[in-house]
N, C-alpha and C positions, 0 to 999 in steps of 0.2 A: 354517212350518206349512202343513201342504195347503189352509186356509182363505186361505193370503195367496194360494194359488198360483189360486183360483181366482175371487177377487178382479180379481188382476191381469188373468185371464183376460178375467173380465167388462169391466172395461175395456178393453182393448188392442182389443176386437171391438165394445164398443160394445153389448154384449148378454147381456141375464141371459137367455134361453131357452137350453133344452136340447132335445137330443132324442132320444125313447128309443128302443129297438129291440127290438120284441118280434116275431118271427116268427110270424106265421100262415098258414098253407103253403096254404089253399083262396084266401088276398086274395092272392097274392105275384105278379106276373106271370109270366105264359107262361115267358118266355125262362129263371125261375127253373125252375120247374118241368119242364121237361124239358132241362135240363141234362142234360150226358153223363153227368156222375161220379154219384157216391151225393147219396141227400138230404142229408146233410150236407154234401157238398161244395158243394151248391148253398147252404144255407142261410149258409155262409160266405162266400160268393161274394155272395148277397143283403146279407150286414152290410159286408161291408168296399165296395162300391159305397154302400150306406147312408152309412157314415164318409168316405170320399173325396169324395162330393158335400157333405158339411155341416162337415169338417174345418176351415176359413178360417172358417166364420160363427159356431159357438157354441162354448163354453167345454166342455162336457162333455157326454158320451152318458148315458145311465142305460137299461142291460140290465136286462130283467124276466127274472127268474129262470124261472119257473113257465110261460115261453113256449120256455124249451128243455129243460127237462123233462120236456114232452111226448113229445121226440125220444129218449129214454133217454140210455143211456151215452152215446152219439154227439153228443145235444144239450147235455150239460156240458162235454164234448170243444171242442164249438164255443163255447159260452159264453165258455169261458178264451183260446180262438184270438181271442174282440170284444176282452174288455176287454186282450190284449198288443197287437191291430190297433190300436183309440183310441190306448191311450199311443203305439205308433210313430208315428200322425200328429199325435202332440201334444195330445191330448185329453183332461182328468180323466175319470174313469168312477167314474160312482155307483150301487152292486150294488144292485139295487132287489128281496133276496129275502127282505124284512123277516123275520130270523132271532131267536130265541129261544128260551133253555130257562136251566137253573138249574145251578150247580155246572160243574162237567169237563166239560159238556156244550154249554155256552155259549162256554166255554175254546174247543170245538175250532171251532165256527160260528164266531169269530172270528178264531181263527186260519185257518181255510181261507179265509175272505173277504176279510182284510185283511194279514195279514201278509205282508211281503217275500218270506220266502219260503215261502211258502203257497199252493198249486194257483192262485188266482184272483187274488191283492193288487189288488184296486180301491181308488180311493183312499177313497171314502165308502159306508158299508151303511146300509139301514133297517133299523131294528130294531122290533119290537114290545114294549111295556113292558108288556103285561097280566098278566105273572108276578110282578110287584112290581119294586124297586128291586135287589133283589141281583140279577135276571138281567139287568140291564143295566151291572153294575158291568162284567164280565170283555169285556163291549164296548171300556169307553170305556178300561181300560187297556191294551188291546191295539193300541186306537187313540194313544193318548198313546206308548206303548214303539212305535209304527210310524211315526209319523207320519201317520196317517189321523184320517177323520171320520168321525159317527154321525150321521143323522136319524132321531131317533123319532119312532113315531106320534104325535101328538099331537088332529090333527081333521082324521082324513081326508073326502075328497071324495063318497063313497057319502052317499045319503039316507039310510039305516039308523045312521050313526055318530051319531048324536044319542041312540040306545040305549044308547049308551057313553060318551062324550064328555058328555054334559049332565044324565049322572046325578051325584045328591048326594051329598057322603063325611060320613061321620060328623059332620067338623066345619063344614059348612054350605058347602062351598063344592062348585063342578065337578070331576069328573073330570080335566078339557082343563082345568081352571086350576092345578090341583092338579099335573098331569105337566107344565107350563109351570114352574112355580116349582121345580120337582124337574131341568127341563132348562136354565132358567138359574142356579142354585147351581150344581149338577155341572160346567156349564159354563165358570164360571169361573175354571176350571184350565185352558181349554183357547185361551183367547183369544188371536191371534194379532197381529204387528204393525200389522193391518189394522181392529185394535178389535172383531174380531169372533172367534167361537168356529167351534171346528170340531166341538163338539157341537151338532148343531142340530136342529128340529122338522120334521116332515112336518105340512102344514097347508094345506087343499085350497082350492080356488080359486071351490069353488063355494058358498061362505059366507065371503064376505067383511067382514061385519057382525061376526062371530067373529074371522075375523084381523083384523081395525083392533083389535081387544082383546086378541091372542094377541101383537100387536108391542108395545103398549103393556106388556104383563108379561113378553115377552123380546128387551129392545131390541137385544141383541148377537148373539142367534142367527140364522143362516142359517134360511133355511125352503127345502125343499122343496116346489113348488108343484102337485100334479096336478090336474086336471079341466080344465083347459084344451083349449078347443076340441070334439070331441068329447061329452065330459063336460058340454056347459054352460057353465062358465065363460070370459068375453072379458076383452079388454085391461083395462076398467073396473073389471072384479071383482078384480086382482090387485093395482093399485094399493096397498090397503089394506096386503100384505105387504113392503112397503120400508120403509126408511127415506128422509129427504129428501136424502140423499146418494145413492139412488138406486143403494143397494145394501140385501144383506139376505134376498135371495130369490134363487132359479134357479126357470123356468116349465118347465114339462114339456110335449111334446107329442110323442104316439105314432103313433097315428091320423092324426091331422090331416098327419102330416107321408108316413107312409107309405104310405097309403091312400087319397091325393086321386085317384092316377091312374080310381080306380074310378068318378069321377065324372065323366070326360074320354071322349066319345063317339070322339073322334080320336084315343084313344092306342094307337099302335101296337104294346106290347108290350116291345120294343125293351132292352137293358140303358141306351142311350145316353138314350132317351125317361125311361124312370125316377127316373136319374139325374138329369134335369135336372128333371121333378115335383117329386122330393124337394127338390132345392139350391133351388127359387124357392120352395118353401109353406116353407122355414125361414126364407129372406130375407122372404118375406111379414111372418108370423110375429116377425123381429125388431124390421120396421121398426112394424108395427103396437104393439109393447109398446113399444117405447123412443118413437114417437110421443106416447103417452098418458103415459107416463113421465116423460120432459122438459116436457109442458104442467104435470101435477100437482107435478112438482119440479122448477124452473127453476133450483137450484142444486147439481143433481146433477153428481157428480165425473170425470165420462165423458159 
């Protein structure tokens, strides 16, 4: 199952952080930007130096959908060019374009995103569940008949999700507790030799008082970690999303990882200078979570 594959991942590297890739063409440097070819040409040229500098360090990239869409047809064109670049250098890719809808229509979102042989086949989508439980069935069998993974919303990292998330259902409980208990049942069809599902939750970083309770009601699911960094959330805040095996979660960082050179008085622009920005704020990045990681779980399996 693609949860063992990314298990292993985590260990062999020594690291649950990821890193995502969301193009923003006003933050990208110079050397991108006036590239010879087309914007696109540049913005592939920008991901695949992105994936070559952090290829060795983390387990898997996660493209944001919505940052090459901007680019039209050209920026889906390149979307599909990241997630077959990650797999060539060995990477899981996690389609971060939290899709949804009902019927035949959920059918094709899934199949475009996940299937083998589907425009994009990443190995894991976010999905959003606000349409109820049948628009996330035609997810997770598409996932199950592909061998892929799903993380659903569950308590994302925005201040405003508590609008959603911490509202009351009918029968007395949360929203977030209520799509937890709906993500680990479903789940349990999807658990891999690693004791863990490859149905898993999206679950932000920056309420971790939430997730130490989001882990206690789905002990087997993977969470998708974002607000790291940028967002708020530090090493201390994501603790709460493991287990004491010291698996359980991948930390996301987009910003943080792409965007430091903006902070570098001395950065010369350089593809070569970028390149190395990026590869040290992921190394950063990893040593600093798996620091905090290994003090709070000294029996973790990596």
């Amino acid at each position: 199952m693609v949860i063992d594959q990314l298990v292993e991942a985590i260990r062999q590297k020594k690291n649950p952080c990821i890193a995502g890739i969301d193009p923003e063409w006003s933050r990208l440097p110079e050397c991108y930007q006036v590239h010879n070819g087309s914007q696109a040409d540049a913005l592939l040229q920008w991901a695949k130096d992105v994936i070559d500098a952090v290829a060795d360090i983390v387990p898997a990239v996660k493209p944001q959908m919505a940052f090459f869409e901007v680019f039209g047809w050209e920026g889906l064109r390149v979307h599909q060019q990241v997630v077959r670049y990650a797999h060539y250098r060995g990477l899981l890719v996690i389609d971060d374009s939290k899709r949804n809808d009902i019927g035949n229509t959920a059918k094709a979102y899934a199949y475009a995103h996940l299937a083998k042989n589907g425009p994009i086949n990443a190995d894991f989508l976010t999905v959003s569940p606000f349409l109820g439980t049948d628009s996330i069935l035609p997810f997770l069998d598409t996932a199950k008949a592909e061998g892929k993974g799903v993380f659903v919303l569950v308590k994302t990292s925005n201040p405003s999700s508590v609008e959603i998330s911490e509202a009351v259902t009918p029968h007395g409980e949360t929203v977030r507790d209520w799509l937890a208990a709906h993500v680990r049942h479903q789940g349990q069809h999807m658990v891999g030799n690693s004791g863990y599902s490859s149905f898993g939750a999206v679950v932000g970083a920056t309420f971790p008082k939430e997730a130490q309770h989001l882990r206690k009601l789905m002990p087997r699911q993977f969470f998708l970690v974002p607000g790291f960094g940028a967002q708020g959330g530090g090493a201390e805040d994501v603790i709460p999303c493991f287990n004491p095996d010291g698996l359980g979660a991948v930390i996301s960082s987009s910003r943080g990882i792409l965007y430091h050179h903006q902070a570098l008085e001395d950065f010369d622009h350089t593809r070569e200078a970028y390149r190395a920005v990026v590869r040290e704020q992921a190394q950063h990045m990893q040593r600093t979570v798996y620091q905090v990681l290994k003090s709070a779980y000294p029996n973790m399996v990596y």
